[in-house]
C-alpha positions in Angstrom: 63.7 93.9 132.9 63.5 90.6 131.4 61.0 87.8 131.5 61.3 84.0 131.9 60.7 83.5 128.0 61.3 84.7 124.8 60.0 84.1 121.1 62.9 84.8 118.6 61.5 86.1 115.6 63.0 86.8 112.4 61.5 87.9 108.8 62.6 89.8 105.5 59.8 92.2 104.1 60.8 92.9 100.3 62.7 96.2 99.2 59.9 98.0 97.7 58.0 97.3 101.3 60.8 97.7 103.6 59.8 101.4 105.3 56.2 100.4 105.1 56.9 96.9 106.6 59.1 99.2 109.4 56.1 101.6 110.4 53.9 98.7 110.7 56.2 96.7 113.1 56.4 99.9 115.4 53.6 101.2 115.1 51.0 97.9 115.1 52.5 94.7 115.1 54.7 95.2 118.7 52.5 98.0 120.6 49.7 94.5 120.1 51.8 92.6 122.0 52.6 94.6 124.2 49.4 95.1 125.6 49.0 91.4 125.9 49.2 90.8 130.0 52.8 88.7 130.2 54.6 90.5 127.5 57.4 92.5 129.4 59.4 94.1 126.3 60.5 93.4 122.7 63.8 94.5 120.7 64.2 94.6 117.5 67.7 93.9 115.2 68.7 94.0 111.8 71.6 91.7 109.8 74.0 94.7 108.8 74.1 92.4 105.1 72.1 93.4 102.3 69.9 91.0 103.3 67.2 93.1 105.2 66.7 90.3 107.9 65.3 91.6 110.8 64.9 90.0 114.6 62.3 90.8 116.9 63.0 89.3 120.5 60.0 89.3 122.8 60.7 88.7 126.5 57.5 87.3 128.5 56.9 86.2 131.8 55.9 82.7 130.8 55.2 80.6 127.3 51.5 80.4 129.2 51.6 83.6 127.8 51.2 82.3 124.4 48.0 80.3 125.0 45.9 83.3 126.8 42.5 84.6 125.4 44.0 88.3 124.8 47.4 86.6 122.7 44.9 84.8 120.6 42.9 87.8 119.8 46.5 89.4 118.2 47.6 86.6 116.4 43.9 85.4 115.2 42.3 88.4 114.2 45.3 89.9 112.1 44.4 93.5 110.5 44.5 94.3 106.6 47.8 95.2 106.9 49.5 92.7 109.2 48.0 90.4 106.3 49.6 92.3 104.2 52.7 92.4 106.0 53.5 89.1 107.1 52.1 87.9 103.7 55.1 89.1 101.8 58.2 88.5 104.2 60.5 85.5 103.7 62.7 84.0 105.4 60.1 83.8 108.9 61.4 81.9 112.3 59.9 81.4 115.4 61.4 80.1 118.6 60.4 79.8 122.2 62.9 79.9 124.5 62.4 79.1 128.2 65.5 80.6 130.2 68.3 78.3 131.9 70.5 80.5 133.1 71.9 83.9 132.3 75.9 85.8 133.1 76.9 89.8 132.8 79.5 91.7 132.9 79.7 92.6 137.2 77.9 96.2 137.7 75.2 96.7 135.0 71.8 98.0 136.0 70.8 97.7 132.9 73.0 95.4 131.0 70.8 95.6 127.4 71.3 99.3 127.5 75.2 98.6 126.9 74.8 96.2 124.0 74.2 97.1 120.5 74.7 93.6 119.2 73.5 90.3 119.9 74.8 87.5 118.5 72.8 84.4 118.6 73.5 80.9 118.6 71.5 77.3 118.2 72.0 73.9 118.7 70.5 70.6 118.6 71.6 69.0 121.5 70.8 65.0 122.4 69.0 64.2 125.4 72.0 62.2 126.9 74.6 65.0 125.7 72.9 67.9 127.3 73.9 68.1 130.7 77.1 68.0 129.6 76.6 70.7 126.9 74.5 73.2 129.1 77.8 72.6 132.4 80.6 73.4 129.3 78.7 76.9 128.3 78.0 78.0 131.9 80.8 76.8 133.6 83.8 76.8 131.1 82.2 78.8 127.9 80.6 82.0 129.1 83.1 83.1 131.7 85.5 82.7 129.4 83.5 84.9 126.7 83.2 87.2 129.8 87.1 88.1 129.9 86.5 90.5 127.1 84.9 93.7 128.6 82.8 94.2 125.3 81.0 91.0 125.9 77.8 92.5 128.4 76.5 89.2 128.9 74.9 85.9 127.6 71.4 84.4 128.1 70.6 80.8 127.6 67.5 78.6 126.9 66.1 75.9 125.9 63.9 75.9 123.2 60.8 74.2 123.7 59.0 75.2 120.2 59.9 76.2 116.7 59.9 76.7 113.6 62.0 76.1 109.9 64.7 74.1 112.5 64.4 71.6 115.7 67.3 73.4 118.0 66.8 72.9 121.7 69.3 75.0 123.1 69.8 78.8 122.1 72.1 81.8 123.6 71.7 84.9 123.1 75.0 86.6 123.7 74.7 90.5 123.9 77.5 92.5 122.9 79.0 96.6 123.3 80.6 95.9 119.2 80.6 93.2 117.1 84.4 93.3 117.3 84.0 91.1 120.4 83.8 88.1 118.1 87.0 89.0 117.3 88.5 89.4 120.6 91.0 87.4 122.5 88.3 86.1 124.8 87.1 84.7 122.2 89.6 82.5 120.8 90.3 81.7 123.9 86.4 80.3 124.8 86.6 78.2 121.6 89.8 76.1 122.4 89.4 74.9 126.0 89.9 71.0 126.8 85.6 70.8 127.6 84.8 72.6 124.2 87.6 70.5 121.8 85.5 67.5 123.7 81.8 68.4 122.6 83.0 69.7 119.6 84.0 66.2 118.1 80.5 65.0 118.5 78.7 64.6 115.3 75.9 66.8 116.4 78.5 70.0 117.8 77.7 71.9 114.4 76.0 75.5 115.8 73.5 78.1 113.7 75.3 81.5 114.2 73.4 85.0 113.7 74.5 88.6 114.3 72.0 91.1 114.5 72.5 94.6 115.2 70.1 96.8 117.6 68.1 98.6 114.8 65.2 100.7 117.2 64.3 101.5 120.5 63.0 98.8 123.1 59.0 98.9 123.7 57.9 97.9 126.8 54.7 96.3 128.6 51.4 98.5 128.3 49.6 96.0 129.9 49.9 96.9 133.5 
């Protein structure tokens, strides 16, 4: 269901390419990948703003993945349209996250199948600060988010590449509504004795994002 690793991926197309910037990411730029032996799946989200961000998550088995002869291929030998494409977005990220540790909801075969949200957040964590920072959000942090049933679950990583910010630490927190942010849970999660202690550090300030599940999943066609 999931891999290892994922690459966070966010661009805008402009408004007069948006449906032709769409079919492509269906139809080319994802089915690519795909095929490309490691790649397990990939979601992709959209900001519900005016904005017309959209998120691509890619799970993998391994960042290896990333360095392999077929990957290279994809990314090196782009198509007239994927030049096209990704030469008029804005707004591009990349990040690499290699998973530390993940919580759900008790009883979900299939826990992204019950989220239409996620709701991701980054941080740039010191060295001698994380230990600390990665016990607070899976001992004291998640299970708290967990009290609210619309939370399905949270993901964590640390991010070992990427690209316009240097964050090391990323959750992914997948949610049934966005009104989860809103929820008691919540409130709760973000005034316990271990969080008011990070939060006074200088570097506690977090990058928030909400995306919203915008097609279906694609899967591995590699195997």
């Amino acid at each position: 269901m999931f891999g290892k690793t994922v690459l966070f991926s966010e661009m805008s197309p402009p408004l007069d390419l948006e449906a032709e910037f769409n079919e492509w990411y269906d139809t080319e730029h994802i089915p690519l990948r795909m095929a490309v032996p490691g790649f397990v799946s990939a979601q992709r989200y959209k900001t519900e703003d005016d904005l017309r961000n959209y998120l691509a998550v890619y799970e993998m088995s391994s960042a290896e993945n990333l360095k392999s002869q077929e990957y290279d291929v994809v990314k090196n030998q782009p198509s007239e349209l994927t030049k096209k494409m990704l030469g008029s977005v804005s707004g591009f990220t990349r990040y690499i996250g290699v998973c530390l540790g993940e919580q759900w909801q008790a009883g979900l075969d299939d826990p992204l199948s019950h989220a239409q949200y996620i709701y991701a957040v980054f941080f740039s964590v010191p060295q001698e600060d994380q230990a600390d920072f990665d016990g607070w959000y899976s001992e004291d942090h998640v299970p708290v988010l967990l009290e609210c049933s619309d939370w399905v679950g949270t993901r964590r990583f640390e991010v070992i590449d990427g690209a316009p910010q240097t964050f090391n630490r990323m959750a992914l927190h997948y949610l049934k509504t966005n009104k989860a942010l809103e929820s008691p849970a919540r409130a709760k999660a973000r005034t316990t004795p271990w969080r008011d202690r990070l939060a006074v550090k200088p570097w506690f300030k977090g990058h928030y994002l909400v995306f919203k599940n915008n097609r279906p999943r694609q899967f591995s066609t590699s195997e």
